[in-house]
PLY file of the C-alpha trace (Angstrom):
ply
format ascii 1.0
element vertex 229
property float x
property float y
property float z
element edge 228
property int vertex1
property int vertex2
end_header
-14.82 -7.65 3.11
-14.30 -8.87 -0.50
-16.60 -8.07 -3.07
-16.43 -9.34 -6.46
-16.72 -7.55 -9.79
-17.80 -9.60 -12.53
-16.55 -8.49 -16.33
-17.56 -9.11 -19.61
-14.58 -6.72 -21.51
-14.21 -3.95 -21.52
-16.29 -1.12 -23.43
-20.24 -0.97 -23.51
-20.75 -2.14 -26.66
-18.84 -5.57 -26.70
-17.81 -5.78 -22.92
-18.22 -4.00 -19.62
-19.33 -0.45 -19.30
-16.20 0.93 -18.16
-18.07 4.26 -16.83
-20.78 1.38 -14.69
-17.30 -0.24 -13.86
-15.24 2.12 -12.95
-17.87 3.52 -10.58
-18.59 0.36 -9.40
-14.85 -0.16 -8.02
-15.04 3.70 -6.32
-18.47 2.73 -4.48
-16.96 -0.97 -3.60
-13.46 1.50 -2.09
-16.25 4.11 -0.51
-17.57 1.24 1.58
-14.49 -0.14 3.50
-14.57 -2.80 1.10
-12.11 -4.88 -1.62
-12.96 -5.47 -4.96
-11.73 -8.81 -6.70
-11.85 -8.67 -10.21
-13.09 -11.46 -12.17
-13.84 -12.76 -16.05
-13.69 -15.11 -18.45
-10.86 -16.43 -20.13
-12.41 -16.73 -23.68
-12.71 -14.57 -26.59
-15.62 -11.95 -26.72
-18.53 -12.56 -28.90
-17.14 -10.05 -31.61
-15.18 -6.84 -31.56
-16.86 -3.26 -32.39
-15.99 -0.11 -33.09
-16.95 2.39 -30.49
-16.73 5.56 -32.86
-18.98 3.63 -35.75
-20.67 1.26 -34.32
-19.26 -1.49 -36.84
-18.01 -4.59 -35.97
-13.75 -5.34 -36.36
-12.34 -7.99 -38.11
-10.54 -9.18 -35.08
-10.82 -11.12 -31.66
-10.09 -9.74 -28.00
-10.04 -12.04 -24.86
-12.63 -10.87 -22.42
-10.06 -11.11 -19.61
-7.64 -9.48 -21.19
-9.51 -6.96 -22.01
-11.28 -6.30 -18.26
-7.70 -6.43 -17.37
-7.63 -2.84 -19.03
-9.53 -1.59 -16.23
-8.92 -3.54 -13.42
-5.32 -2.48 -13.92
-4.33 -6.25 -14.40
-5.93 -7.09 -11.14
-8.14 -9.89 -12.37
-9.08 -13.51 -11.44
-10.15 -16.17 -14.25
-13.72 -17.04 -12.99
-12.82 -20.61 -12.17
-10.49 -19.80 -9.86
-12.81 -18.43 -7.47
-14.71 -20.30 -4.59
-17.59 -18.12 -3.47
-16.24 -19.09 0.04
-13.79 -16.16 -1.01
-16.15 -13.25 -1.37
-18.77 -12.02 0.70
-21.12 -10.28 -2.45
-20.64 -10.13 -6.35
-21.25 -7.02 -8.36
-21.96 -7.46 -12.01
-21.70 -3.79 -14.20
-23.60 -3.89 -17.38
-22.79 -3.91 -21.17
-23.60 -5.49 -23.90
-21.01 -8.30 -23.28
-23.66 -9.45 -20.08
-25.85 -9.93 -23.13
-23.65 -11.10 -26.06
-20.27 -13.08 -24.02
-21.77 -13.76 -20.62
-24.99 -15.14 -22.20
-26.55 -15.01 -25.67
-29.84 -12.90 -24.94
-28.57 -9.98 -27.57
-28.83 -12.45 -30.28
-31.78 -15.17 -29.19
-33.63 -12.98 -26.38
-34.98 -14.73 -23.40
-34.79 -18.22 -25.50
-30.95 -18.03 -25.56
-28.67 -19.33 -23.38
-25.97 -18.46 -20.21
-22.30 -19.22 -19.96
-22.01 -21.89 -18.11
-19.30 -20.46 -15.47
-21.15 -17.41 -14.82
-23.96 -19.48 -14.22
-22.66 -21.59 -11.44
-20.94 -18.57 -9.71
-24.57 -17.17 -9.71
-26.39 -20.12 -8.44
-23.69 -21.44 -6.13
-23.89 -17.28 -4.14
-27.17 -17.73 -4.10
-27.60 -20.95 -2.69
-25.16 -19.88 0.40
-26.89 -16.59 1.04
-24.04 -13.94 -0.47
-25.88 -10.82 -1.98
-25.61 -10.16 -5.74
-25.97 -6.61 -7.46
-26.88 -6.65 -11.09
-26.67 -3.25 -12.89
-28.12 -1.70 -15.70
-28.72 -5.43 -18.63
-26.66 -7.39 -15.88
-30.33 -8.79 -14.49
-31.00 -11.26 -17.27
-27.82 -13.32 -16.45
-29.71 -13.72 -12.78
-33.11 -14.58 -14.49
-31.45 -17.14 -16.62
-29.13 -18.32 -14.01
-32.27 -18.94 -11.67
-34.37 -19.95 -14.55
-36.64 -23.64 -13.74
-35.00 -23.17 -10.25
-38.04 -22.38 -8.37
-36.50 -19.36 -7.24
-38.44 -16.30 -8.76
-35.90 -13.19 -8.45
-37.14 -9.65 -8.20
-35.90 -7.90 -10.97
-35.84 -4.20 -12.52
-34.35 -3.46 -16.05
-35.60 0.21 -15.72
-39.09 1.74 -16.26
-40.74 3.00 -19.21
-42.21 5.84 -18.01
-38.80 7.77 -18.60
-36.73 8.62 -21.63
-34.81 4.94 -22.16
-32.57 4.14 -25.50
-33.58 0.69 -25.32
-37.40 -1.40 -24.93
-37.61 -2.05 -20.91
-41.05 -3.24 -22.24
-39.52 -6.11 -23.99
-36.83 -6.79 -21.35
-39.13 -6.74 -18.52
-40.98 -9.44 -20.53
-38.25 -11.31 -21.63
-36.99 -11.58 -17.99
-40.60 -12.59 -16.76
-40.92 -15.13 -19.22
-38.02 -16.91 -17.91
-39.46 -17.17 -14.23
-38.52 -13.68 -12.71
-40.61 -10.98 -11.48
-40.03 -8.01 -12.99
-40.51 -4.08 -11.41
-40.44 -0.83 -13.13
-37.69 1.46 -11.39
-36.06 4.80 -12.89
-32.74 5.51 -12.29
-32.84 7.07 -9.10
-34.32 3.80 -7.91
-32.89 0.30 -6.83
-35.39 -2.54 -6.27
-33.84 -5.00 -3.37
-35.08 -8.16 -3.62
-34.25 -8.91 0.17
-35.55 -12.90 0.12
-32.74 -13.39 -2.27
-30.83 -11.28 -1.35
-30.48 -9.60 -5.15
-29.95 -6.13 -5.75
-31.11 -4.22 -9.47
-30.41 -1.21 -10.26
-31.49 0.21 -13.87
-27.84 2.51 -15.05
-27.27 3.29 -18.34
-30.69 1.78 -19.34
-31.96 4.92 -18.91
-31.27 7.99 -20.52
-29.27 9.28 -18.01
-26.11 11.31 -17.22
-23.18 10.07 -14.95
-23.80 11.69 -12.12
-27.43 9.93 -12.02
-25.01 6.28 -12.80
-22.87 6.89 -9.74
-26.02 7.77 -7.29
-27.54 4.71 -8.14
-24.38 2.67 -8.15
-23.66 3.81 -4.94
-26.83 3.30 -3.74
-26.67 -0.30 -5.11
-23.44 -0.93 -3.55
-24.34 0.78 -0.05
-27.47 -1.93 -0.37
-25.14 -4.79 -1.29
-23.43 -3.85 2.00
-26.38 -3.98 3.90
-27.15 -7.49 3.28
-23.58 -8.48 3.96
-23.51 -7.44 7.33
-26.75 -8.53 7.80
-25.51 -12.27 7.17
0 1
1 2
2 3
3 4
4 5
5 6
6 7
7 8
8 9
9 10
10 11
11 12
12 13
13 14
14 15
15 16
16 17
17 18
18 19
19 20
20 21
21 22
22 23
23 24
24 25
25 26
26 27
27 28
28 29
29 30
30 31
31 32
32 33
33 34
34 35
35 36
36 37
37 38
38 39
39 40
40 41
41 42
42 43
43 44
44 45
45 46
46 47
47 48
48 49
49 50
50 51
51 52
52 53
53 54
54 55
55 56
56 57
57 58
58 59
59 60
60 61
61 62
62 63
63 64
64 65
65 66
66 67
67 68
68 69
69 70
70 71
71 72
72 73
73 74
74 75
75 76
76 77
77 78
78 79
79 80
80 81
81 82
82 83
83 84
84 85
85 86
86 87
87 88
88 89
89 90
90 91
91 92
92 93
93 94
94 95
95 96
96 97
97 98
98 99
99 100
100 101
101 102
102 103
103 104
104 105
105 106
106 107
107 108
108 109
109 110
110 111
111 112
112 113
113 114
114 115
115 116
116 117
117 118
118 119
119 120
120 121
121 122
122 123
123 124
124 125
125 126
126 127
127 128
128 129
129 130
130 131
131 132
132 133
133 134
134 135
135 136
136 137
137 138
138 139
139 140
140 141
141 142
142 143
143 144
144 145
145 146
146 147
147 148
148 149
149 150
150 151
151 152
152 153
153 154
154 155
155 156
156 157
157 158
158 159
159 160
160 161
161 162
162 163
163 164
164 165
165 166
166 167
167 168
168 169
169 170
170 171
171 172
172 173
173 174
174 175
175 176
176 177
177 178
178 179
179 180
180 181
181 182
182 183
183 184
184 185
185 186
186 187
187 188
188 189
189 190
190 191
191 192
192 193
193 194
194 195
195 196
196 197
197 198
198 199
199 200
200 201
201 202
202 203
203 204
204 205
205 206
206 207
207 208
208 209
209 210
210 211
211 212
212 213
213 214
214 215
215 216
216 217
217 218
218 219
219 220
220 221
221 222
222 223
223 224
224 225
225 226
226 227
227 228
């Protein structure tokens, strides 16, 4: 079984969160499974500094950089038919929300790259299972968006401590032709018509041993629907 792992970068605040990642790529080993390693080869949106916060006067290539922890293991997201893998796992980040689509910057009105896009809506329209973790569900609401296809999505709850507005994502994501469900992070919501797994991550105030339960759990759900094909 080959499941994919979809990344933005590498680092949470201009790529891939490596901790989501990482643990991502342990739960994918945990199940029997392989993980292929894709991205984009194109620069990032911008570069920032992890320890400040402030953005670097420089450009990194978001395959190069998801290269760093995929050990150089990587395929260039064109390369890949989704007759080649049986699921796709996409960790969050802010690169889901500034290189894989523009949402960090225009919100719900904003716009998807165009090849994560058609890897999205080409799985979907064969039946293979998609996990989207922590911000990773917008790029499924605006991959599906005018479709017809009305995902069931979770960006977290707001009933728990959270260091961003699930409020406003869970509307943004709704307004865009999604269905939206508060979950904390001991929770995945399986959308099992599409076949679409959320799970909320680092949207939450959480610690890492709450991120790899409900990774796994993701990823044991993801499996589910595999064999069930």
């Amino acid at each position: 079984m080959n499941i994919g792992v979809l990344l933005s970068g590498c680092g949470v605040y201009d790529g891939a969160e490596i901790q989501e990642t990482v643990l991502t790529l342990l739960a994918i080993e945990e199940i029997g499974a392989n993980a292929v390693c894709i991205s984009i080869d194109e620069n990032q949106h911008h570069v920032i500094n992890h320890l400040t916060g402030e953005e670097m006067p420089e450009t990194r290539n978001m395959m190069v950089e998801a290269g760093r922890i995929s050990r150089g293991s990587i395929r260039e997201i064109s390369s890949i038919q989704p007759s080649e893998i049986d699921g796709l796992v996409i960790p969050g980040g802010f690169g889901s929300a500034k290189n894989f689509s523009n949402w960090a910057f225009e919100g719900p009105n904003g716009t998807i790259h165009p090849k994560v896009k058609l890897l999205l809506v080409n799985l979907i329209n064969i039946g293979k299972p998609i996990a989207a973790l922590c911000v990773s569900p917008i790029l499924v609401a605006k991959a599906l968006q005018d479709s017809g296809i009305h995902p069931k999505l979770t960006l977290g709850t707001d009933c728990e401590k959270s260091p961003y507005d699930i409020k406003d994502f869970s509307k943004g994501i709704e307004s865009v032709g999604a269905l939206s469900e508060l979950k904390t992070v001991r929770e995945i919501l399986i959308d099992k018509e599409n076949k679409i797994i959320t799970a909320p991550c680092y949207m939450m105030d959480a610690n890492i041993k709450e991120i790899r339960k409900n990774i796994q759990d993701a990823i044991e759900a993801l499996n589910s629907l595999v064999l069930s094909n």
